[in-house]
C-alpha positions in Angstrom: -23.1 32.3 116.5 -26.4 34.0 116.4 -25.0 37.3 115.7 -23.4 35.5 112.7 -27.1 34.6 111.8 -28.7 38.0 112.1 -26.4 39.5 109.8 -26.4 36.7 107.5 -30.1 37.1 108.1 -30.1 40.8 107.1 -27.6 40.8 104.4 -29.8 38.5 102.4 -32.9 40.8 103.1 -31.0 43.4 101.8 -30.3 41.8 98.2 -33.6 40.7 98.0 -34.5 44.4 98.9 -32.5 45.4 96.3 -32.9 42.7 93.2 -37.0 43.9 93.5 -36.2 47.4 93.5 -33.7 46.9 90.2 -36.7 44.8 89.1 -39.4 47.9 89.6 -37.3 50.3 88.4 -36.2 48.1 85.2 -39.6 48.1 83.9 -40.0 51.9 83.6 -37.5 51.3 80.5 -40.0 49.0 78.7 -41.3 49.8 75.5 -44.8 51.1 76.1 -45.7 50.7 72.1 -49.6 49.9 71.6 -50.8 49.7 67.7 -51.9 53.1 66.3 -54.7 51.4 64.6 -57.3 49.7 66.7 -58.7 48.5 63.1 -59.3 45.0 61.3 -58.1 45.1 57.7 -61.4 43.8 56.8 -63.5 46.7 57.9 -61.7 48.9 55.8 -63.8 49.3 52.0 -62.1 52.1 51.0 -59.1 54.1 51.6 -57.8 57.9 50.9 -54.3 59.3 50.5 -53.9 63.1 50.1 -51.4 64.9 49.8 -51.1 69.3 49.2 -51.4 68.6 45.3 -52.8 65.7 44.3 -55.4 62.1 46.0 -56.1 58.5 45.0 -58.9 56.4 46.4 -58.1 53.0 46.2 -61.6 51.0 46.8 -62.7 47.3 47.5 -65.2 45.9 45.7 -66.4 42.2 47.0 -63.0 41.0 47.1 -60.8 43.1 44.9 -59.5 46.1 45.0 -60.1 49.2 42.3 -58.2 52.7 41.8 -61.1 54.8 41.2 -61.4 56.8 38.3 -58.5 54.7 36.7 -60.4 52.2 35.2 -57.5 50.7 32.8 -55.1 50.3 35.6 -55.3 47.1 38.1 -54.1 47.3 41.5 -50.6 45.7 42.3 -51.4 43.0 44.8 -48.0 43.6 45.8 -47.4 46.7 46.9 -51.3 46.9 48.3 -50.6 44.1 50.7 -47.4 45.4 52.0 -49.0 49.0 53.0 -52.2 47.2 54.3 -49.9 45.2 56.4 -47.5 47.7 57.5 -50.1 50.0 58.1 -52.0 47.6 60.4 -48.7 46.7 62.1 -47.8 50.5 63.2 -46.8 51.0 67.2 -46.5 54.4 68.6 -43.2 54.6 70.0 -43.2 58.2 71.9 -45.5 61.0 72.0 -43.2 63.7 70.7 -45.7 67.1 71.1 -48.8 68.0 72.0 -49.1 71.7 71.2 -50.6 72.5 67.8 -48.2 75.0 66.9 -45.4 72.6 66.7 -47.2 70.1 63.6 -44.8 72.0 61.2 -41.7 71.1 63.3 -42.7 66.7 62.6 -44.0 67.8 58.9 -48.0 66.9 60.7 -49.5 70.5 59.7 -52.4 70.3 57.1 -50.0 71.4 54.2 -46.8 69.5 54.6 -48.5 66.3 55.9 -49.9 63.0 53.9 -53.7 62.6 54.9 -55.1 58.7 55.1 -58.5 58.2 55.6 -59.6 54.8 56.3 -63.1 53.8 55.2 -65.2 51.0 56.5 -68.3 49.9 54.3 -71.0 52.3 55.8 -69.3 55.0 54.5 -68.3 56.0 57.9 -64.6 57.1 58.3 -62.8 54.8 60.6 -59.6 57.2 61.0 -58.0 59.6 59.6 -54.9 60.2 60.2 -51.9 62.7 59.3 -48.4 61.7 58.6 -44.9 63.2 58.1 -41.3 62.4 57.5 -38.8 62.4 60.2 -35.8 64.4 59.1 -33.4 63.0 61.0 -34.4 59.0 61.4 -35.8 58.0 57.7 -36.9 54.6 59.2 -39.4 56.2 61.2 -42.3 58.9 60.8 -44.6 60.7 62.8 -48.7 61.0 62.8 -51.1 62.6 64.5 -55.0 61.5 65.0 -56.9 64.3 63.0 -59.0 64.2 66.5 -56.5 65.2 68.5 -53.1 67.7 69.0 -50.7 65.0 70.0 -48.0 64.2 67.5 -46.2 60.4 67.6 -43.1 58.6 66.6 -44.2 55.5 65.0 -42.1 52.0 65.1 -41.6 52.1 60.9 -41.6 54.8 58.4 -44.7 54.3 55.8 -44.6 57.8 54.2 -42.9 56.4 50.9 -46.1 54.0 50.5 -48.6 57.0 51.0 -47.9 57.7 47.2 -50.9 59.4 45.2 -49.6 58.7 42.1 -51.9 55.8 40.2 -49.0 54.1 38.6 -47.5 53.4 41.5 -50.8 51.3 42.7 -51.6 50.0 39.4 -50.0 48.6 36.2 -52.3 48.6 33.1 -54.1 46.0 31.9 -52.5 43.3 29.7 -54.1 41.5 26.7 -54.1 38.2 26.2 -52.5 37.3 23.6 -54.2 34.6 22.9 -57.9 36.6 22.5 -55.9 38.9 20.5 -54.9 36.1 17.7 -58.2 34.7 18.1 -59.9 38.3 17.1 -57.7 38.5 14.1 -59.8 38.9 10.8 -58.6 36.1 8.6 -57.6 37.1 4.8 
């Protein structure tokens, strides 16, 4: 009867053995995603999106938000709080490179890329950052920190929002028509 116990004894020291080894080797498959930007969205006063032909700076002021230089357009609440948000909400997923000579390869290079620079209200640059379009997964993009050589896949693809064109961040400003029929000149 004892002998019946020590293996008993062992056979269950084995599965235990083996249920915390599955267990430590189970969490080497985890998603290691941390945010990209270690940013509140209320530090940010300004931001910058360039591109290899054309930039928009899209500014707060108090509480609202400006396209500079396009005083007759008004920003889009819309579309500005659904890049802010994304934006904020980006995880690195995998570092894909980090040799230099292989930006052009994840579209990261200073020609091919979108710049965003991230302003807060000293004037001081919070992060700038460079992004490209995945050619093979269009629901994801890459970046790279312009402090460093590494090049990641990010969680979400917000290339299509990095847009320098002012009409997509603002619509032009509506009369009322109301003042207007009040302005009439009477006859």
């Amino acid at each position: 009867m004892n002998n019946k116990l020590y293996i008993s004894l062992i056979v269950l020291f084995t599965i235990i053995g083996v249920y915390f080894l599955n267990v430590k080797s189970q969490k080497n498959y985890e998603s290691s995603s941390k945010n990209l930007f270690d940013i509140k969205q209320d530090d940010i006063k300004k931001f910058i999106i360039q591109n290899s032909s054309d930039a928009i700076e899209i500014i707060k002021h108090d509480t609202s938000w400006h396209i500079a230089g396009h005083d007759s357009l008004t920003i889009k609440k819309q579309i500005l709080d659904n890049f802010l948000n994304k934006t904020m909400n980006l995880k690195i997923q995998n570092t894909m490179t980090t040799k230099e000579e292989k930006w052009s390869k994840f579209n990261v290079d200073d020609s091919s890329g979108t710049h965003l620079a991230l302003i807060d209200w000293n004037d001081k640059t919070l992060g700038y950052f460079v992004f490209g379009r995945s050619n093979s997964d269009y629901q994801r993009c890459y970046v790279r920190n312009n402090q460093s050589s590494n090049v990641y896949l990010l969680n979400e693809n917000i290339v299509f929002s990095l847009q320098t064109r002012p009409e997509y961040w603002g619509e032009k400003i509506k009369a009322d028509d109301g003042l207007e029929s009040m302005l009439e000149i009477p006859q």
